[in-house]
C-alpha positions as CSV (number, residue, x, y, z in Angstrom):
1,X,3.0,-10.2,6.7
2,X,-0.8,-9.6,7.4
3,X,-0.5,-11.3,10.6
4,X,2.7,-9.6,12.1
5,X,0.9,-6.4,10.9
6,X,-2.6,-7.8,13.2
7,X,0.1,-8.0,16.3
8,X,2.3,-5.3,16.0
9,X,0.5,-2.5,14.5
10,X,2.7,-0.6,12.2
11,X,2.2,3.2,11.7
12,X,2.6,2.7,7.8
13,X,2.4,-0.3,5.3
14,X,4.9,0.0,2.8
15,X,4.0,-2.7,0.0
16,X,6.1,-3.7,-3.5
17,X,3.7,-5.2,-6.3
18,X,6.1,-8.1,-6.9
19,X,4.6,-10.1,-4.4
20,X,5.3,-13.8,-4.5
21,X,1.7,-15.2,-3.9
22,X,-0.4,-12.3,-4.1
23,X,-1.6,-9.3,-5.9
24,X,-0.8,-6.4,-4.3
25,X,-4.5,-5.5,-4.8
26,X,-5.7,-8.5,-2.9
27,X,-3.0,-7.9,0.0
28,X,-4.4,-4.4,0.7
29,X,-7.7,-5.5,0.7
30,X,-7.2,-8.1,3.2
31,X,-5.2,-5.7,5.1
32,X,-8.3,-3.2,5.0
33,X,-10.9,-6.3,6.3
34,X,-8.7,-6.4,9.9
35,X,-10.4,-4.3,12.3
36,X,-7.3,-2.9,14.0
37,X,-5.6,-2.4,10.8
38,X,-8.3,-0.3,8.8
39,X,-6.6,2.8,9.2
40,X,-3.2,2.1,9.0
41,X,-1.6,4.4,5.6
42,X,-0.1,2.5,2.9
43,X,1.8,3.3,0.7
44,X,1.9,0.8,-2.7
45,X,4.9,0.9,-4.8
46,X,3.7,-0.4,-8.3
47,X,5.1,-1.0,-12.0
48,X,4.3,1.4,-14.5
49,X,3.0,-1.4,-16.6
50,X,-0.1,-1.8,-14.0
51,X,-1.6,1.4,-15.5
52,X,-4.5,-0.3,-16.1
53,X,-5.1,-1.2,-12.1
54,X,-5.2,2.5,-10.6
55,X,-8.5,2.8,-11.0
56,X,-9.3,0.4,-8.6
57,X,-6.2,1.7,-6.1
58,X,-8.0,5.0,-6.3
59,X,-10.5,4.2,-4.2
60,X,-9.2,2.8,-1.2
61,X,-8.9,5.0,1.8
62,X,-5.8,6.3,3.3
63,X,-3.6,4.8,0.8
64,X,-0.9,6.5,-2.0
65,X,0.7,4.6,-4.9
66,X,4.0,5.3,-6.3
67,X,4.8,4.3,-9.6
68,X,8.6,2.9,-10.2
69,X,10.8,4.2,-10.9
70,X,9.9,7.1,-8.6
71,X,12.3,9.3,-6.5
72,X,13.1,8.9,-2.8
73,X,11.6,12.4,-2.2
74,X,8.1,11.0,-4.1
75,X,8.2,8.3,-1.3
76,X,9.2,10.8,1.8
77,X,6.5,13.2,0.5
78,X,3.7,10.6,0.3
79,X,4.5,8.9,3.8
80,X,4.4,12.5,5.1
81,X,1.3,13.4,3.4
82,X,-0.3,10.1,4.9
83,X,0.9,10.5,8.6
C-alpha cells in the first residue's frame, strides 16, 4: 500500500486498524518518513478497544482518527476538515 501511495500520490489515506501485518501505528509512520507523502491527510479508522493508543495518534500531523462504530457523517466531516 505504501508504495502505490509513493507512485500515485493520493489526496487522502484512508486506513482500518485491522491490518494483516502491521499496526496501524507503524503504517502511518512509515507513511509519514516518505518525502512526497508527508503531507498527505489521513484519516485512521480504529477500534474502541485501542483507547489506550490515542495518545500516541494525537501527535501526528495532519491526521484524524475515527473510532468504530462512527457515523458516515463523522467520516465526511473529518475528510472535509482535513482537505
Amino acid at each position: 500500500v505504501i508504495n502505490l501511495a509513493q507512485i500515485v500520490v493520493p489526496d487522502l489515506i484512508l486506513i482500518d486498524s485491522h491490518l494483516q501485518d502491521m499496526y496501524t501505528l507503524d503504517v502511518i509512520r512509515q507513511i509519514r518518513c516518505e518525502s512526497n507523502l508527508i503531507d498527505v491527510p489521513i484519516v485512521a479508522l480504529i477500534d474502541s478497544d485501542m483507547k489506550n493508543l490515542l495518545n500516541r495518534y494525537h501527535s501526528l500531523e495532519n491526521y484524524c482518527h475515527l473510532r468504530k462504530p462512527f457515523k458516515l457523517k463523522q467520516l465526511t466531516d473529518s475528510i472535509q476538515q482535513l482537505l
